[in-house]
C-alpha positions, 0 to 999 in steps of 0.5 A: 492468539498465535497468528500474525496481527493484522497491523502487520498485514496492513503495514506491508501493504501500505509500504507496497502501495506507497512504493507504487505510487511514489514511482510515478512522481517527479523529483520535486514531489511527495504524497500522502495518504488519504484513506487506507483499507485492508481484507483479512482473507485468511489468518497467518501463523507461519509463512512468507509473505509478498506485498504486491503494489500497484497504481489503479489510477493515479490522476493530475493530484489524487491516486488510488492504488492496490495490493495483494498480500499473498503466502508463499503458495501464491495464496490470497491473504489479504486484499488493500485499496489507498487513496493517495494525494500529490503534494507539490511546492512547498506542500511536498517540501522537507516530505 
């Protein structure tokens, strides 16, 4: 259809949540995601694209983050929310 699959969109956004999230950690744990949710706002043919990660609240075992996909105007293409757990022990061994 010509403009960028919003599988894509989502892929970015889960990988800046995941950084988000990850940078609150100890060593000895991991995380994994429980839930995953995206807004397309606007279709993409061409432009450059900025995920934006961020922790809305990152509790003692679940977290919820965000990001903003934005265009290389600043432009708001898409808005996503995850929900994340803390793995520790051996949950969080070999992640």
């Amino acid at each position: 259809m010509g403009t960028l699959h919003g599988g894509i969109l989502c892929d970015i956004a889960d990988a800046a949540m995941g950084i988000a999230y990850a940078s609150n950690l100890d060593d000895d744990e991991s995380f994994t995601t429980l839930e995953l949710k995206i807004n397309f706002l606007k279709p993409i043919w061409t432009a450059r694209l900025l995920a934006t990660g961020r922790v809305v609240k990152q509790g003692r075992t679940i977290g919820l983050v965000e990001c903003d996909v934005t265009d290389e105007k600043g432009s708001l293409v898409a808005r996503a929310t995850s929900t994340c757990m803390t793995l520790r022990g051996d949950q969080a061994q070999g992640r």
